[in-house]
C-alpha positions in Angstrom: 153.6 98.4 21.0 154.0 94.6 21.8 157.2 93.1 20.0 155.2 89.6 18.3 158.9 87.5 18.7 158.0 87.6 22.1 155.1 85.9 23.2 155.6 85.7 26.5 155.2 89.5 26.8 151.9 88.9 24.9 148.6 87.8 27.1 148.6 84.0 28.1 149.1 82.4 25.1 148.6 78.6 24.0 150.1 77.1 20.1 149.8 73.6 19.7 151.3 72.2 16.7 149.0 69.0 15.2 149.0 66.5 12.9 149.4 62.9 12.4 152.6 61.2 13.2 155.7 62.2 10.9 154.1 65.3 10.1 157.0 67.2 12.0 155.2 68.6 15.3 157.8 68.7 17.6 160.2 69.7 15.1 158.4 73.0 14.8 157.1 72.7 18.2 160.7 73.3 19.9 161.9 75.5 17.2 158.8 77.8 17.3 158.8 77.7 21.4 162.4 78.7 21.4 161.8 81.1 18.8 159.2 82.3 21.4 161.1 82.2 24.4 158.4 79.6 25.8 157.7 76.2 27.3 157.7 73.3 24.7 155.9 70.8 25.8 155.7 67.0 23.9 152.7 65.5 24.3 154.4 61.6 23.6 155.3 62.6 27.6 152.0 62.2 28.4 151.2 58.9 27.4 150.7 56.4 29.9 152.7 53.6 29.9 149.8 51.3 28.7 149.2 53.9 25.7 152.9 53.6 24.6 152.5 49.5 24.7 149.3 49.5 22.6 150.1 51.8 20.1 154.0 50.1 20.0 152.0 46.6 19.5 150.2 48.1 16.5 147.1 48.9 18.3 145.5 52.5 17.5 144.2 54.0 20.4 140.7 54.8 21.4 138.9 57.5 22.4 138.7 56.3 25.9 142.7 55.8 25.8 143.3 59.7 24.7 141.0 61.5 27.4 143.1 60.7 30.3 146.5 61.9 28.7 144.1 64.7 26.5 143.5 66.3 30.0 147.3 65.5 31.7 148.4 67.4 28.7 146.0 70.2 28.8 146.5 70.6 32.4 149.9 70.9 32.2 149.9 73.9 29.1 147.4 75.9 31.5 150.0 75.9 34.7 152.7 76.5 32.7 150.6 79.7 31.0 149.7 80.9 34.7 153.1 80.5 35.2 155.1 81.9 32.2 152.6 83.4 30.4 153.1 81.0 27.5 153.5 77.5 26.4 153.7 75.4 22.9 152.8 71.7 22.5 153.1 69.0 19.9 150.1 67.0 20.0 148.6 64.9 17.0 145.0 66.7 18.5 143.5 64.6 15.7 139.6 65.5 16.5 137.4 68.7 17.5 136.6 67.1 20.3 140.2 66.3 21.2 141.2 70.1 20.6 138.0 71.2 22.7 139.0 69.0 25.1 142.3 70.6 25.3 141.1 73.6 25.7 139.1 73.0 28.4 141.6 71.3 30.1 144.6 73.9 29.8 141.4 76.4 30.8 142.3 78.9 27.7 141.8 79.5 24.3 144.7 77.7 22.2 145.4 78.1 18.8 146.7 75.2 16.5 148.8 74.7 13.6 148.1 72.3 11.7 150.9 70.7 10.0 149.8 68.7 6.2 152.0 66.5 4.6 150.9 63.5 2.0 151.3 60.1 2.8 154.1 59.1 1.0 156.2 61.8 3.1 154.8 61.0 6.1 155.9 56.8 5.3 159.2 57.9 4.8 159.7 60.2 7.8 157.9 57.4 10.0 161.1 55.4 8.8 164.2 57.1 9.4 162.9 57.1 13.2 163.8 54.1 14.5 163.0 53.3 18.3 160.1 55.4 18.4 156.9 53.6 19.5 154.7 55.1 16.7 154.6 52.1 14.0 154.0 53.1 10.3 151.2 51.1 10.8 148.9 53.0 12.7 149.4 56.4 10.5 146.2 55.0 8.4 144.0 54.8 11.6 145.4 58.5 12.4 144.5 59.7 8.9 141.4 58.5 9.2 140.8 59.7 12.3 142.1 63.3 11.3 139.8 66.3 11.1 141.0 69.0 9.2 140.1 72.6 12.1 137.0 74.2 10.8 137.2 77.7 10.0 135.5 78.4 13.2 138.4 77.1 14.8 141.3 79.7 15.8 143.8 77.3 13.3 145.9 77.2 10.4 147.1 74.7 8.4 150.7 74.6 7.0 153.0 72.7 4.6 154.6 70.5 6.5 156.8 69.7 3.2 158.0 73.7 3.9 161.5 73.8 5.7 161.3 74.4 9.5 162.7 77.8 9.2 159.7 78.9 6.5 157.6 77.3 8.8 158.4 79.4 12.0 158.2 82.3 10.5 154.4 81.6 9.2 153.5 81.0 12.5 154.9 83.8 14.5 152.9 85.6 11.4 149.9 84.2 11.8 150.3 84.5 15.8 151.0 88.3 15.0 148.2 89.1 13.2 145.8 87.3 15.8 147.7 89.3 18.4 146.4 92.6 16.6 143.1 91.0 15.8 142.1 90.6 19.3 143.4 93.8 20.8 
């Protein structure tokens, strides 16, 4: 029997954690990949430099701006499963065609946690992080922009208002009853 805190002994596995900005994706991205003995990968890494300058000058990216650091970051999550078996990202993955495009990038299935917050707690986390290139200004334009994962979708979506520890444990549950769903 597999042990489901460990899913690197698991078949190559891929969890990115979405949302829009402040929603707390890398929060539960690093917590949930050291929880899982993984890779944690941020996809703000990824950006080019001219992505970071738009988006810092208020400027929402574009389609054409994301597929470039879409398939950088995709890329990267399938070596590292070939390599480690594993991997978790926190990527905003806004759109199914962003997600799809993951997928086919990384060259795996990847399931994604959706993390849901309302606007007025997404404002105020957007705040308290100064320095950060993300300006409260653009989390309309990401809002918009957001589809919620259809149910066709291998996703769930999560109170992000939950506290990180709550949260981790949901996840590794809903990882470990995928695990037994596809064996």
């Amino acid at each position: 029997m597999r042990r489901q805190s460990d899913i690197a002994a698991a078949p190559p596995r891929a969890v990115i954690v979405m949302g829009v900005s402040g929603s707390g994706k890398s929060t539960l991205g690093a917590l949930l990949a050291q929880d899982l003995k993984c890779r944690f990968l941020e996809a703000d890494d990824f950006h080019s430099a001219e992505n970071v300058a738009k988006m810092r000058s208020g400027q929402p990216l574009v389609d054409e701006d994301r597929w470039p650091w879409l398939d950088r970051l995709g890329e990267t999550i399938g070596a590292a499963i070939s390599a480690e078996g594993a991997a978790v990202a926190a990527c905003s993955a806004l759109k199914r065609s962003y997600r799809e495009r993951l997928c086919r990038a990384a060259g795996t299935p990847i399931a994604f946690i959706l993390l849901n917050a309302g606007r007025d707690e997404l404002v105020r986390r957007l705040g308290n992080r100064p320095g950060h290139f993300m300006p409260v200004s653009l989390l309309s334009s990401q809002l918009e922009a957001l589809e919620i994962p259809a149910p066709d979708e291998q996703a769930i979506t999560l109170d992000a208002g939950q506290p990180p520890a709550d949260l981790v444990r949901a996840a590794r549950q809903w990882l470990g009853l995928r695990e037994k769903m596809a064996s």
